[in-house]
PyMOL Python script that loads the backbone (N, CA, C, O; Angstrom):
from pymol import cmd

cmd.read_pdbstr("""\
ATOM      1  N   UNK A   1      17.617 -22.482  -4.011  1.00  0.00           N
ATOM      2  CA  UNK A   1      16.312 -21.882  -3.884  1.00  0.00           C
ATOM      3  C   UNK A   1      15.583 -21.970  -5.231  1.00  0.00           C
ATOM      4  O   UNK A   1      16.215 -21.778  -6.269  1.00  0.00           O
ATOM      5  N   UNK A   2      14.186 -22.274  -5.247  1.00  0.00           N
ATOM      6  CA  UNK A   2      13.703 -22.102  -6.262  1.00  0.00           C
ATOM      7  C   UNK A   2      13.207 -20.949  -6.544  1.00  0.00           C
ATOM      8  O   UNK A   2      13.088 -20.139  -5.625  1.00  0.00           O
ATOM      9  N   UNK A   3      12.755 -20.560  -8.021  1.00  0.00           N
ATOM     10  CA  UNK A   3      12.264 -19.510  -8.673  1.00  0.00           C
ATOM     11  C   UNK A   3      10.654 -19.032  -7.805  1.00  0.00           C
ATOM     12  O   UNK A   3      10.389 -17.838  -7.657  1.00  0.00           O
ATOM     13  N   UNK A   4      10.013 -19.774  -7.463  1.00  0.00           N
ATOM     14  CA  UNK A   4       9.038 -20.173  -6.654  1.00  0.00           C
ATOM     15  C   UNK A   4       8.852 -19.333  -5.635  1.00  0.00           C
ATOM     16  O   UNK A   4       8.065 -18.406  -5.442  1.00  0.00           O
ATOM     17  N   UNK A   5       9.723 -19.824  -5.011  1.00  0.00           N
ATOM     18  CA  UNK A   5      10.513 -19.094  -3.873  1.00  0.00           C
ATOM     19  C   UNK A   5      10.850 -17.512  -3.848  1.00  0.00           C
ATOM     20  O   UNK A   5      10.307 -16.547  -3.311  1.00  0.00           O
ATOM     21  N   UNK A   6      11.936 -17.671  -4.630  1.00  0.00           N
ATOM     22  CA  UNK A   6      12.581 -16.145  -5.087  1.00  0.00           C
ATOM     23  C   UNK A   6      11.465 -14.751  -5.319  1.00  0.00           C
ATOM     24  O   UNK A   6      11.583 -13.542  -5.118  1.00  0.00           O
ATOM     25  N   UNK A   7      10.401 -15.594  -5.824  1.00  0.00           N
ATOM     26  CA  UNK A   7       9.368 -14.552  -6.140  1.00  0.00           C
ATOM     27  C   UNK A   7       8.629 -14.548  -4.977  1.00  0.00           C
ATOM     28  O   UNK A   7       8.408 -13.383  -4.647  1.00  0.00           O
ATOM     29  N   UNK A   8       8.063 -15.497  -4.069  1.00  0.00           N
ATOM     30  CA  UNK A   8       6.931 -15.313  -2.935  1.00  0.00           C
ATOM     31  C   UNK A   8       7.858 -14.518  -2.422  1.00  0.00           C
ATOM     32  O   UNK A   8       7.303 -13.430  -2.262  1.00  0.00           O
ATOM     33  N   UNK A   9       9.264 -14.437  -1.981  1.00  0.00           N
ATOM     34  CA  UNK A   9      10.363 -13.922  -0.731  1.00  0.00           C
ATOM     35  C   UNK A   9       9.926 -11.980  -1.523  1.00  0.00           C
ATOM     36  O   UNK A   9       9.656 -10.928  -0.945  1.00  0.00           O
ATOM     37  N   UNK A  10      10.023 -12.235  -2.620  1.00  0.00           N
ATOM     38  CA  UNK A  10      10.108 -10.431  -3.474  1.00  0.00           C
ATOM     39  C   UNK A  10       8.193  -9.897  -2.776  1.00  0.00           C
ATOM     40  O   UNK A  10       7.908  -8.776  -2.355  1.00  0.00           O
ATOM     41  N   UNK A  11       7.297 -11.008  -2.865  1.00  0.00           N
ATOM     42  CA  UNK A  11       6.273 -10.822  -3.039  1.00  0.00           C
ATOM     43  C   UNK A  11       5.839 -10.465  -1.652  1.00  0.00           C
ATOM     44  O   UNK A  11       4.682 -10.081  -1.484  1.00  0.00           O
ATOM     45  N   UNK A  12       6.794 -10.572  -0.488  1.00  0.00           N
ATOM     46  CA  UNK A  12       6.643 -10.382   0.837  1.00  0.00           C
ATOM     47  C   UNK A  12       7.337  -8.927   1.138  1.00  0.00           C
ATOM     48  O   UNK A  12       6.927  -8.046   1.893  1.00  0.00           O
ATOM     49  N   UNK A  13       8.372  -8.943   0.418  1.00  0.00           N
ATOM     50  CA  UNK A  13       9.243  -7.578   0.350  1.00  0.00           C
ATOM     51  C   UNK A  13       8.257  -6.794  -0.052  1.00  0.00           C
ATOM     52  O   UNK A  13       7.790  -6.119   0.865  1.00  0.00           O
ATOM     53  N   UNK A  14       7.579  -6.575  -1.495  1.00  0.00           N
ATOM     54  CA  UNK A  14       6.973  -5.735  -2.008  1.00  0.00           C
ATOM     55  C   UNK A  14       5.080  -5.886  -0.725  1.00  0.00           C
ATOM     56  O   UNK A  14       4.104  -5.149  -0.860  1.00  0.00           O
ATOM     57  N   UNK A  15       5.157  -6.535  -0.137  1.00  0.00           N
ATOM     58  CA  UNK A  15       4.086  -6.391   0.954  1.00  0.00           C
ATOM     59  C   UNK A  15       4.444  -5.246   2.509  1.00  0.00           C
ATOM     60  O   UNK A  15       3.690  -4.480   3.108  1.00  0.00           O
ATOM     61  N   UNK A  16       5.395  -5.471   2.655  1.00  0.00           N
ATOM     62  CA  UNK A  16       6.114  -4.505   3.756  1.00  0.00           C
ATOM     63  C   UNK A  16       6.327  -3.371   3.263  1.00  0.00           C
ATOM     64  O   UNK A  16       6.109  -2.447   4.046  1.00  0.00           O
ATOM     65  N   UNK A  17       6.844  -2.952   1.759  1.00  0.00           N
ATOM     66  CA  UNK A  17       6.707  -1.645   1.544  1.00  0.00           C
ATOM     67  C   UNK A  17       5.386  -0.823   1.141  1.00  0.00           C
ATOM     68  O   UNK A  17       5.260   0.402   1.131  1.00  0.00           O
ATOM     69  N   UNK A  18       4.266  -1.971   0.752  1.00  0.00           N
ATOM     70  CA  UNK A  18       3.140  -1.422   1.018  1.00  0.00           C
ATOM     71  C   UNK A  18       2.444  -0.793   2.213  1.00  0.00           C
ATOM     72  O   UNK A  18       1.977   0.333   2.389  1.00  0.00           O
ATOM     73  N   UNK A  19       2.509  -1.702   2.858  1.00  0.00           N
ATOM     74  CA  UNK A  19       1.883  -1.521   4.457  1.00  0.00           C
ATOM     75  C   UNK A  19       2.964  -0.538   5.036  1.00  0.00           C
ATOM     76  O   UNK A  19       2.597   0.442   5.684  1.00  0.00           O
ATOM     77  N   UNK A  20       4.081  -0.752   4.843  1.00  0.00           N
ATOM     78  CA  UNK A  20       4.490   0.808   5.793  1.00  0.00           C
ATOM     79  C   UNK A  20       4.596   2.202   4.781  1.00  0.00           C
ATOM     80  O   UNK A  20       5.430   3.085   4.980  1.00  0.00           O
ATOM     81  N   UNK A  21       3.820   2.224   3.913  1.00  0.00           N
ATOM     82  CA  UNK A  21       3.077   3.608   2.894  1.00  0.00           C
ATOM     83  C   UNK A  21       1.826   3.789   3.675  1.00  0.00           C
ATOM     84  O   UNK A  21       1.411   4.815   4.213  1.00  0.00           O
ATOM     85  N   UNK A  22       1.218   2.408   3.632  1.00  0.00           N
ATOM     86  CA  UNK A  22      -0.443   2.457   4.443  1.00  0.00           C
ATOM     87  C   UNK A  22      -0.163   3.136   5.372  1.00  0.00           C
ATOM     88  O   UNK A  22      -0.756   4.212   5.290  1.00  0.00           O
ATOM     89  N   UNK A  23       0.773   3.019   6.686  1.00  0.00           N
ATOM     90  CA  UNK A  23       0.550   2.737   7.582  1.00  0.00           C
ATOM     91  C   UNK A  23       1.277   4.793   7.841  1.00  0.00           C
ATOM     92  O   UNK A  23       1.039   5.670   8.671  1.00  0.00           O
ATOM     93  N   UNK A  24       2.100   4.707   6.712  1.00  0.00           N
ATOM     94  CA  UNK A  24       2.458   6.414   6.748  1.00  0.00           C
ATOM     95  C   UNK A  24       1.079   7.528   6.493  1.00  0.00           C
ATOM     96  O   UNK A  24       1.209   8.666   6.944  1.00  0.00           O
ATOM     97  N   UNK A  25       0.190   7.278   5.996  1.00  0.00           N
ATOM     98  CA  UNK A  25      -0.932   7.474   4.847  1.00  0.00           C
ATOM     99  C   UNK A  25      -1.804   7.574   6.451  1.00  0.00           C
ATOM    100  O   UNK A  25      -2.159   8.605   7.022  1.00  0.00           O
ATOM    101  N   UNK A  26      -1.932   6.565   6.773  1.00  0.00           N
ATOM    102  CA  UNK A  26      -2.663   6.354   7.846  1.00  0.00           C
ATOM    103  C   UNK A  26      -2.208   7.999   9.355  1.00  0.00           C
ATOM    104  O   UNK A  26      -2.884   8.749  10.059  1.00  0.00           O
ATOM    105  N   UNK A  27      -0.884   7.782   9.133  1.00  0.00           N
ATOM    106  CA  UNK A  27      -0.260   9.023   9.942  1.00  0.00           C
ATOM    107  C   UNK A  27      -0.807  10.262   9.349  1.00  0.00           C
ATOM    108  O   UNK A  27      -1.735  10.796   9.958  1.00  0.00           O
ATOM    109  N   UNK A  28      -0.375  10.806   8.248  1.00  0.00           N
ATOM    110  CA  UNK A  28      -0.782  11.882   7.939  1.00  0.00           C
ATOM    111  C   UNK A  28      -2.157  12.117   7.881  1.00  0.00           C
ATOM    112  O   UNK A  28      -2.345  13.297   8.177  1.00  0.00           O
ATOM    113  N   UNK A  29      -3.267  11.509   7.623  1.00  0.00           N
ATOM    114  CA  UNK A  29      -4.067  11.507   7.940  1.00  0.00           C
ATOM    115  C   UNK A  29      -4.832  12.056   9.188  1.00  0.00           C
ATOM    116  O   UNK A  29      -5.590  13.007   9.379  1.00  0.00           O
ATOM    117  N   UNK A  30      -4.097  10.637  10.276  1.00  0.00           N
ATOM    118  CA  UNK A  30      -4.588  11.580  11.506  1.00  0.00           C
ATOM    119  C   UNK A  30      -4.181  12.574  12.143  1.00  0.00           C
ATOM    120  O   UNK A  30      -4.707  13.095  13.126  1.00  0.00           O
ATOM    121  N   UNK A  31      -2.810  12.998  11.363  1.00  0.00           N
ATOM    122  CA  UNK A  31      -2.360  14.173  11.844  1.00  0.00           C
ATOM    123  C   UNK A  31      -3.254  15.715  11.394  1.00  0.00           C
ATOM    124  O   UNK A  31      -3.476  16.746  12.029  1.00  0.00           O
ATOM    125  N   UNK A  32      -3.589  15.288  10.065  1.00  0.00           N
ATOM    126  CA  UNK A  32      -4.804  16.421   9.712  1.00  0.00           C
ATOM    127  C   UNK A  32      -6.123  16.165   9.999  1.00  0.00           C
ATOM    128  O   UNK A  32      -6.998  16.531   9.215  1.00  0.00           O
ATOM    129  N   UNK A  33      -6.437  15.466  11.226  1.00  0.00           N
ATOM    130  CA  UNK A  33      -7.645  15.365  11.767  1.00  0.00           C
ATOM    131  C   UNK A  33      -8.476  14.891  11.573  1.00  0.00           C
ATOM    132  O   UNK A  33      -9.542  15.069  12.161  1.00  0.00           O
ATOM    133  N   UNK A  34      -8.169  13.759  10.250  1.00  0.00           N
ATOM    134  CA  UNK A  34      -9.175  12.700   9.891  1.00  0.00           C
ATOM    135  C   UNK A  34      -9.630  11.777  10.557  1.00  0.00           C
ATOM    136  O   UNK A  34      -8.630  11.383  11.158  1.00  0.00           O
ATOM    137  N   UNK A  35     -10.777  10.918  10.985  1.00  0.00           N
ATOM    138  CA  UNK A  35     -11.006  10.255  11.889  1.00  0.00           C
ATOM    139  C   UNK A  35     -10.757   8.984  11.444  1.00  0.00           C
ATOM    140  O   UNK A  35     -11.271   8.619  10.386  1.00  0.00           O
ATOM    141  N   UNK A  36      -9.831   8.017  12.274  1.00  0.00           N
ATOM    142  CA  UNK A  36      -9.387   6.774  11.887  1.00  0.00           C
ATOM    143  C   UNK A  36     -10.303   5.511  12.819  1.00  0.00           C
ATOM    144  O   UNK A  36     -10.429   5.514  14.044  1.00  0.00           O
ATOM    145  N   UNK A  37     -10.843   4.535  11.915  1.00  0.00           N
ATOM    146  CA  UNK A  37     -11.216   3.173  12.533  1.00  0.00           C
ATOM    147  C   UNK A  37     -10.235   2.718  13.046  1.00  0.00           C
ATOM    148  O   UNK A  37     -10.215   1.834  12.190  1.00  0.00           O
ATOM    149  N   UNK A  38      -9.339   2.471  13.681  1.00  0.00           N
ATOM    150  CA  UNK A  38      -8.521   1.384  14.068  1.00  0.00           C
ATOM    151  C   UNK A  38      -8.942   0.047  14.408  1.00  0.00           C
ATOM    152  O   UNK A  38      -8.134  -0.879  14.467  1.00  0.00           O
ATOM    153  N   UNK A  39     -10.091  -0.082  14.620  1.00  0.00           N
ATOM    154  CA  UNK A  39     -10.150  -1.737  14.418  1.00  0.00           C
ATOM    155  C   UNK A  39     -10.948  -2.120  13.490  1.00  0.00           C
ATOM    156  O   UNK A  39     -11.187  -3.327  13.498  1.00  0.00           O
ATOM    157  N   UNK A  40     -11.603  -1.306  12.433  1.00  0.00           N
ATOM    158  CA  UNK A  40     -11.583  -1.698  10.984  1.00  0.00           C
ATOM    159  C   UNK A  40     -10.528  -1.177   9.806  1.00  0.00           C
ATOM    160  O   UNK A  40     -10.792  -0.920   8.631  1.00  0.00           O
ATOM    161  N   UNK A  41      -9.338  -1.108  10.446  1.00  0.00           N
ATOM    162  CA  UNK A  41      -8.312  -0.351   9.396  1.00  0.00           C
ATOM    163  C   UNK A  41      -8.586  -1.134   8.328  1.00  0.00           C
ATOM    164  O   UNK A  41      -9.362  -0.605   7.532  1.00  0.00           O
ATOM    165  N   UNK A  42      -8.285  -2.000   8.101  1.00  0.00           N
ATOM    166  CA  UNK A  42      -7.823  -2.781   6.883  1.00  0.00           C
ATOM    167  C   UNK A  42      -8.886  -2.935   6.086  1.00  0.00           C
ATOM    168  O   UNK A  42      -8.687  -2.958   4.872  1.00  0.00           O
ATOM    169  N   UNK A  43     -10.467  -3.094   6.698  1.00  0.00           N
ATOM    170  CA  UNK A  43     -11.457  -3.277   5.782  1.00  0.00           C
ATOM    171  C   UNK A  43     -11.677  -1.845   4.943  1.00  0.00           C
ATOM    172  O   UNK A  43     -12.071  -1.796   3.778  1.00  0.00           O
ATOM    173  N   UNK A  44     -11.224  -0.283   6.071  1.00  0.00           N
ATOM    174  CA  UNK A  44     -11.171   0.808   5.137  1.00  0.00           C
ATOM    175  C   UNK A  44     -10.239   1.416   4.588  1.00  0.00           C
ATOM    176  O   UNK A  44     -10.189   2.629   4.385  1.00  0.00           O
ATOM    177  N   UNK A  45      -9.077   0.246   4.187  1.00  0.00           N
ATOM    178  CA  UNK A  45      -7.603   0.584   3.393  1.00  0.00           C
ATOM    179  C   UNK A  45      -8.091   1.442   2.332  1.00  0.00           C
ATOM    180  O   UNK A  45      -7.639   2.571   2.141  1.00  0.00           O
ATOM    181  N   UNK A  46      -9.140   0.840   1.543  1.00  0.00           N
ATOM    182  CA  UNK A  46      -9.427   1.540   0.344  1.00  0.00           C
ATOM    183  C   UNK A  46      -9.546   3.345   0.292  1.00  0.00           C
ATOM    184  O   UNK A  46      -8.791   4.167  -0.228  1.00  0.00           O
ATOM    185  N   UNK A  47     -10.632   3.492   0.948  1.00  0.00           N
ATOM    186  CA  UNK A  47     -11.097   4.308   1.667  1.00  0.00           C
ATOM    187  C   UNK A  47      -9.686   5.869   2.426  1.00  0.00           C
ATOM    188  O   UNK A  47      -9.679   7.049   2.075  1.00  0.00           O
ATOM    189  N   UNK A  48      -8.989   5.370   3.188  1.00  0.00           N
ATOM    190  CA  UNK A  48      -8.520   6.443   3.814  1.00  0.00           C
ATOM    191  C   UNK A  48      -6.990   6.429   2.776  1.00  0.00           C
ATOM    192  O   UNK A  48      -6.131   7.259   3.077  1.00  0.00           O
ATOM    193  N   UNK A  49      -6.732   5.535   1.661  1.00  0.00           N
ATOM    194  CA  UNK A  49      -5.599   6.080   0.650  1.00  0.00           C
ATOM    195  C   UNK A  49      -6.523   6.544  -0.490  1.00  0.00           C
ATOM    196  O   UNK A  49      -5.874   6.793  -1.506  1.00  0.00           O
ATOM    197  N   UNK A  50      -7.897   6.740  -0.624  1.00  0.00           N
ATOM    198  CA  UNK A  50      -8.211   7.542  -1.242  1.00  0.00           C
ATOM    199  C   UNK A  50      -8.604   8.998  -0.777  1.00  0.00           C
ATOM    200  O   UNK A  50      -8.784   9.809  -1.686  1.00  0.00           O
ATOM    201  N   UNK A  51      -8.779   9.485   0.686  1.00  0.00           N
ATOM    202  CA  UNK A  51      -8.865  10.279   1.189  1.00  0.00           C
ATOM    203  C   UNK A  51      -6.891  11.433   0.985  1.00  0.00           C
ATOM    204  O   UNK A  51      -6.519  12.592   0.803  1.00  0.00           O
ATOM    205  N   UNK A  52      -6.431  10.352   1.145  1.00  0.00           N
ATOM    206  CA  UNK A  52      -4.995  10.981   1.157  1.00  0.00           C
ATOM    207  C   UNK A  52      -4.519  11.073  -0.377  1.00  0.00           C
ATOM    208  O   UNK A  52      -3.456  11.692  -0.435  1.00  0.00           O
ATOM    209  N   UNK A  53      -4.895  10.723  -1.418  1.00  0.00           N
ATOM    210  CA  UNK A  53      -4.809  11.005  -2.532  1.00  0.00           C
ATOM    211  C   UNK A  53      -5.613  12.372  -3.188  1.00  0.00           C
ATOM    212  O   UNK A  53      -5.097  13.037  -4.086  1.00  0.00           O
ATOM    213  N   UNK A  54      -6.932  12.682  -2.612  1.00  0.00           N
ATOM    214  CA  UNK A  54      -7.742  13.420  -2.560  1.00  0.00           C
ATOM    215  C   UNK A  54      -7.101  14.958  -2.198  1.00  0.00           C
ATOM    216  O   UNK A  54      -7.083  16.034  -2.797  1.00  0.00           O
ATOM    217  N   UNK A  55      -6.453  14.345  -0.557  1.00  0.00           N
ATOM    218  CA  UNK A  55      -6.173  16.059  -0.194  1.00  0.00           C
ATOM    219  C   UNK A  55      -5.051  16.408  -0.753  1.00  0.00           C
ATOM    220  O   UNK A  55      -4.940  17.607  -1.009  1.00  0.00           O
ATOM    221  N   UNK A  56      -3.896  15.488  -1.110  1.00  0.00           N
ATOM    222  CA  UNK A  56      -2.341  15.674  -1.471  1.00  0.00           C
ATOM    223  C   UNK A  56      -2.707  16.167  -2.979  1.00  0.00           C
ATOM    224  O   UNK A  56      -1.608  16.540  -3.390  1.00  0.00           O
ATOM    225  N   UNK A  57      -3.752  16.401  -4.153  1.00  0.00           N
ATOM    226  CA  UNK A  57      -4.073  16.353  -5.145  1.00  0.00           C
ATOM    227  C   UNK A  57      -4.703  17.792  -5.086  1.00  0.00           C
ATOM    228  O   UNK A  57      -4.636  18.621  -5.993  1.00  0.00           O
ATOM    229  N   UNK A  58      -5.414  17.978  -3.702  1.00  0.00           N
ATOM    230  CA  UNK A  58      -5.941  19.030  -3.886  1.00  0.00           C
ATOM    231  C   UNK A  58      -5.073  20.599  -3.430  1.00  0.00           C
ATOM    232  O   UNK A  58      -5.311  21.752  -3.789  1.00  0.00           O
ATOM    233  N   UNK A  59      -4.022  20.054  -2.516  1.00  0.00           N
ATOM    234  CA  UNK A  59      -2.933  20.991  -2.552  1.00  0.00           C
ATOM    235  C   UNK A  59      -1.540  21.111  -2.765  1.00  0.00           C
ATOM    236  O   UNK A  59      -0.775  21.954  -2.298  1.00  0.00           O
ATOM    237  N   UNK A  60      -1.304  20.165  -3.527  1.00  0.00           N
ATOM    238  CA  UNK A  60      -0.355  19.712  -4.186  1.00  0.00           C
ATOM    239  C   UNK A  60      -0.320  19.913  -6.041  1.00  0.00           C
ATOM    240  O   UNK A  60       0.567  20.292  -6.806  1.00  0.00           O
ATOM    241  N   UNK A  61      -1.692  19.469  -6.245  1.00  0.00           N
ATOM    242  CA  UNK A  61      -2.410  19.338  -7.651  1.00  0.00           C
ATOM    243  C   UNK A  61      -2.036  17.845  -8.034  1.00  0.00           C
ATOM    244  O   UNK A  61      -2.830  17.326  -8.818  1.00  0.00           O
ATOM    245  N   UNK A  62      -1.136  17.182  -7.687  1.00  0.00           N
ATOM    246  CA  UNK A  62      -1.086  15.645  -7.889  1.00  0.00           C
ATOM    247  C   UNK A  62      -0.839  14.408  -6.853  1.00  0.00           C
ATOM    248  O   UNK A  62      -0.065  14.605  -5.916  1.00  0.00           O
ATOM    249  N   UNK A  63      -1.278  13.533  -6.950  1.00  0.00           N
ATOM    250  CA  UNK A  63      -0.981  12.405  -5.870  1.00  0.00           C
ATOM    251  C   UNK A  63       0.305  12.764  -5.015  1.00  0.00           C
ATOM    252  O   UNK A  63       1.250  13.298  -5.596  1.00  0.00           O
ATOM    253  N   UNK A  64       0.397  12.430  -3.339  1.00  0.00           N
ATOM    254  CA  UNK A  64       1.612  12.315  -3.000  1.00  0.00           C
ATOM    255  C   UNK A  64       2.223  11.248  -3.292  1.00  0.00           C
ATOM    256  O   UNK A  64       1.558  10.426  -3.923  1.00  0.00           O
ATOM    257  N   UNK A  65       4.047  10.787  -2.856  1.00  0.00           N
ATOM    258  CA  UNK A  65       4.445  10.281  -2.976  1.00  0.00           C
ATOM    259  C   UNK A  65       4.106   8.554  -2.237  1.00  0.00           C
ATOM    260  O   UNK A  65       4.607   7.462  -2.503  1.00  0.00           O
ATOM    261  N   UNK A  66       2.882   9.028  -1.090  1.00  0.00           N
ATOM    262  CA  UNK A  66       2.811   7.666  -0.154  1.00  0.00           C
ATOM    263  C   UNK A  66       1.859   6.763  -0.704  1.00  0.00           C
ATOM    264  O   UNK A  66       1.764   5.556  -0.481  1.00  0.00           O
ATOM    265  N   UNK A  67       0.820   7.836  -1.814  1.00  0.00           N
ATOM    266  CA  UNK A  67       0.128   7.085  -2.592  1.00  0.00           C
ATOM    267  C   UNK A  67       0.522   6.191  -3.574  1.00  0.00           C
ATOM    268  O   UNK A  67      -0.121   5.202  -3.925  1.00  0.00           O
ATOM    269  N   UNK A  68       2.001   6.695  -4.180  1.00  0.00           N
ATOM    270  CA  UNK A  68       2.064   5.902  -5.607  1.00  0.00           C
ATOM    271  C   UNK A  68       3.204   4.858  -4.605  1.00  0.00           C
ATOM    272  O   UNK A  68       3.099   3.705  -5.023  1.00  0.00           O
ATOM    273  N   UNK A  69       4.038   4.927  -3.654  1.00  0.00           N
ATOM    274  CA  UNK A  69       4.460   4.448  -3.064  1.00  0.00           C
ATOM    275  C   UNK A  69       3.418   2.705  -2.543  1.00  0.00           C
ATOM    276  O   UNK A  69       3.749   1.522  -2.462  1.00  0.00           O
ATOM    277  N   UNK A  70       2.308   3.358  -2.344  1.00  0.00           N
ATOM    278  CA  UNK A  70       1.270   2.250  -1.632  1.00  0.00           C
ATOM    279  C   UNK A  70       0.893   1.585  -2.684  1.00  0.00           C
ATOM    280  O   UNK A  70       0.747   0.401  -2.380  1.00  0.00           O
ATOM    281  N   UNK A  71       0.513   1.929  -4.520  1.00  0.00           N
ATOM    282  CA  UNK A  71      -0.106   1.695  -5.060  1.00  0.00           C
ATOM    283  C   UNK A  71       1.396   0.390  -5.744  1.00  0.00           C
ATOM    284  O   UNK A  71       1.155  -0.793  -5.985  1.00  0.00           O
ATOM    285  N   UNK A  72       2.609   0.947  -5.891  1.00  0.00           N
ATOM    286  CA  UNK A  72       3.482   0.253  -6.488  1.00  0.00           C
ATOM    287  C   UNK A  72       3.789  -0.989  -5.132  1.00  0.00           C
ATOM    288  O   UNK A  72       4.275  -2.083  -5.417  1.00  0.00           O
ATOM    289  N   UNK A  73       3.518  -0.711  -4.050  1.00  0.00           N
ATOM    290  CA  UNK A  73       4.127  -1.846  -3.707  1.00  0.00           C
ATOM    291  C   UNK A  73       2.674  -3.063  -3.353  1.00  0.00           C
ATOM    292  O   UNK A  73       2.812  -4.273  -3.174  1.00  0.00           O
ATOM    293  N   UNK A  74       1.840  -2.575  -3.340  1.00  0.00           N
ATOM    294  CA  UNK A  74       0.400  -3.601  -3.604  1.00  0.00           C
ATOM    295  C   UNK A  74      -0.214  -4.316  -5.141  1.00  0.00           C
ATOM    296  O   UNK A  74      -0.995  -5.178  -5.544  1.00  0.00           O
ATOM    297  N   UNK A  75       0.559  -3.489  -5.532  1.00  0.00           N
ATOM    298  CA  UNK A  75       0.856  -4.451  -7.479  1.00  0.00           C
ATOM    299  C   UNK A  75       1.453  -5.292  -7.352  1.00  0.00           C
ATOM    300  O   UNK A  75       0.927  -6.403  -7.291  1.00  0.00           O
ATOM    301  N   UNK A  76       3.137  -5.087  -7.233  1.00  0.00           N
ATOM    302  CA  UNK A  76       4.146  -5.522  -7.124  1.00  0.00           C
ATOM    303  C   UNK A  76       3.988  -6.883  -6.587  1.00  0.00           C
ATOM    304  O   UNK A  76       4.498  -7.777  -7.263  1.00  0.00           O
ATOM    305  N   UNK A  77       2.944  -7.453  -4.728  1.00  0.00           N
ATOM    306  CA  UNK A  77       2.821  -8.319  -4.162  1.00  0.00           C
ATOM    307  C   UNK A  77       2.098  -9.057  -5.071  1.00  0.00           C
ATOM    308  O   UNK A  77       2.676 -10.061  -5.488  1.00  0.00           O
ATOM    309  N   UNK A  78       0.761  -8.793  -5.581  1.00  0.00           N
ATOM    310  CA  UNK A  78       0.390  -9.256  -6.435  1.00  0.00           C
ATOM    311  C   UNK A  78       0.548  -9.774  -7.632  1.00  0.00           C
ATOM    312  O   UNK A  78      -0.039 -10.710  -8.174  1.00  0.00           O
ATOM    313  N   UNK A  79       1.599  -8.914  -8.090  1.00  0.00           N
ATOM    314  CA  UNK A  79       2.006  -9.788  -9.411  1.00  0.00           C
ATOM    315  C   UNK A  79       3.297 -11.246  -9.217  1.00  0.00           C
ATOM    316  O   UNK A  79       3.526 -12.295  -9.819  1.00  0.00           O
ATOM    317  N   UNK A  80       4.019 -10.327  -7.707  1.00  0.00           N
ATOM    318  CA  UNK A  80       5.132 -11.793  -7.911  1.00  0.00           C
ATOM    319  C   UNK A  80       4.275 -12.416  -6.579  1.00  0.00           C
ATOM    320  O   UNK A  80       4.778 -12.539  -5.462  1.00  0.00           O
ATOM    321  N   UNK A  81       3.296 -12.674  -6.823  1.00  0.00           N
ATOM    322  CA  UNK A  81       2.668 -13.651  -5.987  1.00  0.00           C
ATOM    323  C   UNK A  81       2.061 -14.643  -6.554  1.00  0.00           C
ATOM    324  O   UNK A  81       2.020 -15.867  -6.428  1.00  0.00           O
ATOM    325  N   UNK A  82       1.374 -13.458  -7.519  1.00  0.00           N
ATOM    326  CA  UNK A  82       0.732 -15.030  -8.716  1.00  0.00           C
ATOM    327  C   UNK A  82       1.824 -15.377 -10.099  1.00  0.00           C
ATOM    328  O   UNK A  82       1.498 -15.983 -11.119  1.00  0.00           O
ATOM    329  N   UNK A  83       3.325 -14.737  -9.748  1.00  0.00           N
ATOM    330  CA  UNK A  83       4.682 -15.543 -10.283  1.00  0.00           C
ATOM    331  C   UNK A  83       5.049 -16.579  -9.918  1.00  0.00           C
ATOM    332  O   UNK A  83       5.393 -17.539 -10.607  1.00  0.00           O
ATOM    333  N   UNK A  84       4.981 -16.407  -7.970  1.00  0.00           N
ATOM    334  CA  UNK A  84       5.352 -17.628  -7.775  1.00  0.00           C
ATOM    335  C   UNK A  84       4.527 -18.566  -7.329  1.00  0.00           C
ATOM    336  O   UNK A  84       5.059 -19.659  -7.134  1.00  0.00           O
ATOM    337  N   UNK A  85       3.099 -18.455  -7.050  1.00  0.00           N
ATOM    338  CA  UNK A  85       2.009 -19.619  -7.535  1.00  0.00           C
ATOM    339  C   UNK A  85       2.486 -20.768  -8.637  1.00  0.00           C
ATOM    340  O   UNK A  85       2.544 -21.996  -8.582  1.00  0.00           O
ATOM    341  N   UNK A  86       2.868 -19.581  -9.884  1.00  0.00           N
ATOM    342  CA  UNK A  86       2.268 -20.015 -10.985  1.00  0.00           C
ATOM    343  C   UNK A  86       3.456 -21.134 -11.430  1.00  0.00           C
ATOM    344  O   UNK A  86       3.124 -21.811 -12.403  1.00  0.00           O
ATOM    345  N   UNK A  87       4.762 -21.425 -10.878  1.00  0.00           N
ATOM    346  CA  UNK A  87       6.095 -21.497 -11.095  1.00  0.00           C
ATOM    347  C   UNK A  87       6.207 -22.856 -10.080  1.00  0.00           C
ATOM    348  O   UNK A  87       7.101 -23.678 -10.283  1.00  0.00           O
ATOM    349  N   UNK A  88       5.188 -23.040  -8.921  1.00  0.00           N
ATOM    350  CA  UNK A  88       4.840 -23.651  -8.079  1.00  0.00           C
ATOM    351  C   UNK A  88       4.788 -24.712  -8.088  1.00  0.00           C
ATOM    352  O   UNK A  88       4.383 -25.319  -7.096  1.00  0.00           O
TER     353      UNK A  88
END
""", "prot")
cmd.dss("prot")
cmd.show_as("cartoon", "prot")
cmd.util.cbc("prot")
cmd.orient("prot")
């Protein structure tokens, strides 16, 4: 296997643990009665993990865990993505 490789395969890993933070983020959410697009989810990703950063901050006093969870694994794709571009 190449290095290439090794990193797009991490860069897919670190994509699945994003999206199932989103997709938790997305739960709690509508469990506290926020109103969800479902067929513009993705264009308002931004949007409803800043809503859930917002309330977990406001009774918590700091980010929850699904936020930094979402935020580390949407770096993560990104960085070993343009690793293994770059290695390419």
């Amino acid at each position: 296997m190449t290095p290439s490789t090794v990193f797009l395969m991490f860069s897919l890993v670190f994509l699945v643990i994003g999206l199932s933070h989103f997709m938790a983020i997305v739960a709690f959410l509508h469990g506290r009665g926020e109103k969800i697009n479902w067929v513009f989810i993705k264009l308002f990703m931004p949007r409803y993990v800043r809503r859930y950063q917002l309330i977990t901050e406001r009774e918590n006093g700091w980010p929850g865990q699904l936020f930094y969870g979402f935020i580390i694994g949407m770096a993560g794709t990104l960085v070993m993505a343009i690793l293994g571009a770059i290695l390419k």
